[in-house]
C-alpha angles and dihedrals in degrees: 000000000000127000109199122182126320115280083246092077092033089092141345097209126098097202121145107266126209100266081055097059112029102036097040099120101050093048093049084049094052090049093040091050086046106051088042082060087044088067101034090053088041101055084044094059096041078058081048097055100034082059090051087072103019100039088179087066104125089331085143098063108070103204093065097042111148101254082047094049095045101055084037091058093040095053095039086054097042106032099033104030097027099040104052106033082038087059101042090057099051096044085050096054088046099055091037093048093034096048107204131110112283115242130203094032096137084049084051096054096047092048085055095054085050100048094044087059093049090051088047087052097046094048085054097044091051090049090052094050112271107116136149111226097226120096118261087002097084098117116117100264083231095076091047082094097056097041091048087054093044096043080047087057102053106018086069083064094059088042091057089045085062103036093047092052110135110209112056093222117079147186140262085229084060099043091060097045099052083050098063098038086064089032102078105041081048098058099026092050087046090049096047092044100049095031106039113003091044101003115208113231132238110349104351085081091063092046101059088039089055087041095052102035087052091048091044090061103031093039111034106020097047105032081057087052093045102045085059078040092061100043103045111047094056097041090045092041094042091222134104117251117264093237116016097128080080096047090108101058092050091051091045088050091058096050103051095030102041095070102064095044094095090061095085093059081082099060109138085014125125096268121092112283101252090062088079097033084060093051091036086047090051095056103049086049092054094068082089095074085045093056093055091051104049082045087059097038101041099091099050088059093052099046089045122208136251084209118104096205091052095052087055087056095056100055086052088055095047091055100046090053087047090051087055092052095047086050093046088047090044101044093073106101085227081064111041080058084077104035106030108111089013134107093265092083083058095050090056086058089042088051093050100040106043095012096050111016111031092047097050089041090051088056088043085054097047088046098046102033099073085044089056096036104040091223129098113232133266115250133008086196086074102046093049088048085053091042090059099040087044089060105033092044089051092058105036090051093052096048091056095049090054091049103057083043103060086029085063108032089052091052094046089046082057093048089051099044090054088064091201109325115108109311118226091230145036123229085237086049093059084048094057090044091052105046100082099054087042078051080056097052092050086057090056104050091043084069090044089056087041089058092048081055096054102048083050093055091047091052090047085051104042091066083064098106089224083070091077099077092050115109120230130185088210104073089041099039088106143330127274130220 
């Protein structure tokens, strides 16, 4: 595998390219579809975490019980928002940096009305009762045939978009892309087929739950995030990346790493104790991968950027190197004594989901909807006004996470130490210790879903004709190859 130069010195034209133009509307549909699930999920996880401090929140009605929110939530949020703007993304960075006519757009559009029905369907099925009980892998097992057909539809596109490149050297930006794209039938189809179609018995349920749902969100989530990473800061900042002659270890390190991390999540746990070690051991291994990207990423952070959608990205960078260094904290077994079964394990998820990816994918969007649409957008004010409540949301909701997290692992350590004898604490003592950070959280994740309104509104906006006279900093913030 080659890495050539950094897409930044790749063109200096800004000229509509072939991806752009003929698969414009199935790439509009994809981010339409994706931002609509983007508010849905959100509003279903604002429910989630209101019912986190007032459990009595909505707890009548059946259909919006708190198990049933939360995987709701989850699914709406990974396989709507993530999925489709994931894929059009990365669909998108294959056809502009491969440079070659995209094929199989008319299946793709036909395989994203599909999905988008499965994942209709799924959402529905977990909010009348029929979830599965891994993470990330909540969705009725019934709609997985009609998600593996639609993925089939349009993910050939993105295959085509790879295999038709012209040049033989690629990008990072591709490699991470073409990842995800086969990351997630691999691990899905795996997951379905050990854990629904020829279920495995006793703990090795547990153990392909914790392999796949760990793969679905290392190797599929943040290589999505990182192949938009990768594009767009070079090409937004106009400079080549530090260290990108080493782009390739650390993508080779996520890969084969990546899988083996969710293992450790089953330390003291009823499975033989190198089942853990391996997944502890890969962790700690995978700092690597962090390391490089810290090393290409580094200067940008230091120079700055007048451009909205970079700034996006590079909260979406900061987060993801500060998601390495909590799963690196949090892999020692001294440690996992405290945060195992605490809402620290939902605040990694949270990080990854609406601290790496959502923030990345909203400056993908700000930089690759005037280029689809042919119109600026709107307003800069908001997008200055979602830039803010992207970033202070993000860090309010996930201090307030940690701390329920520590409040309550700390409190449980202390119930367990005292073996019998008078606990220092109540479980309903831990409850009333944690709610104001939980209170915290709900705060957090009300900007986040702010943000997902706003960019709604803009894009609503932005198809008024009169928008076209609008500036936006977005669509010259620097040219594209």
């Amino acid at each position: 595998m080659n890495a050539p130069a950094t897409p930044s010195s790749a063109s200096s034209n800004d000229e509509p390219v072939a991806v752009e133009t003929q698969a414009r509307w199935a790439l509009l549909l994809l981010l339409a579809l994706g931002i609509k699930w983007f508010v849905a999920g959100g509003f279903l996880a604002l429910i989630h975490s209101i019912q986190l401090h007032t459990p009595e929140f909505l707890a009548r009605y059946e259909w919006f019980t708190f198990g049933r929110v939360q995987a709701a939530a989850e699914s709406a949020l990974v396989f709507g928002w993530v999925a489709n703007v994931g894929f059009a993304i990365a669909w998108w960075l294959l056809g502009r940096l491969g440079g070659e006519r995209p094929r199989g757009a008319v299946g793709a559009l036909i395989g994203v009305a599909f999905w988008n029905a499965g994942v209709t369907v799924g959402v529905i099925g977990i909010l009348a009762g029929d979830l599965g009980p891994y993470a990330l892998l909540q969705m009725p097992a019934y709609v997985f045939p009609l998600l593996g057909a639609a993925y089939a539809a349009f993910g050939v596109a993105g295959l085509a978009a790879w295999l038709d490149r012209r040049r033989a050297d690629t990008y990072a930006a591709q490699w991470y892309a073409s990842a995800a794209i086969f990351a997630l039938p691999w691990f899905y189809s795996a997951a379905y087929a050990m854990l629904s179609l020829y279920p495995v018995t006793g703990v090795s349920q547990a153990i392909v739950g914790a392999w796949a749902g760990e793969g679905l969100r290392l190797v599929w989530i943040a290589p999505l995030a990182l192949a938009a990473a990768y594009y767009l800061v070079p090409k937004l900042n106009g400079q080549k990346l530090a260290a990108y002659n080493y782009a390739d270890v650390g993508f080779w390190a996520l890969i084969v790493l990546a899988p083996w991390v969710g293992t450790r999540a089953l330390v003291g746990g009823p499975v033989p104790v190198w089942v853990p070690t391996v997944g502890v051991s890969c962790t700690l291994l995978l700092t690597l991968h962090y390391l490089i990207v810290a090393s290409n990423f580094k200067a940008v952070f230091r120079r700055g950027s007048p451009s909205q959608a970079l700034r996006f990205v590079l909260v979406g960078i900061a987060a993801y190197l500060a998601s390495g260094l909590t799963d690196t904290a949090l892999a020692f077994r001294s440690v996992a004594q405290y945060t195992q079964f605490t809402y620290l394990g939902e605040a990694r998820l949270t990080l990854l989901v609406l601290g790496v990816f959502t923030p990345i994918a909203f400056g993908a969007l700000y930089f690759l909807l005037p280029r689809l649409t042919g119109r600026a957008w709107a307003s800069d004010g908001l997008i200055r006004t979602h830039f803010r409540a992207t970033w202070i949301g993000l860090l309010i909701l996930i201090a307030g996470l940690v701390g329920a997290g520590l409040t309550q692992g700390t409190a449980l350590v202390a119930i367990r130490a005292a073996d019998g004898q008078i606990a220092a604490q109540t479980f309903a003592e831990i409850f009333a210790a944690t709610r104001p950070w939980l209170l915290t959280a709900t705060l957090g994740l009300g900007l986040e879903l702010l943000g997902g309104v706003l960019l709604l509104v803009n894009g609503i906006l932005q198809l008024v004709p009169a928008s076209d006279a609008a500036h936006s900093d977005t669509l010259a913030s620097a040219p594209a190859s």
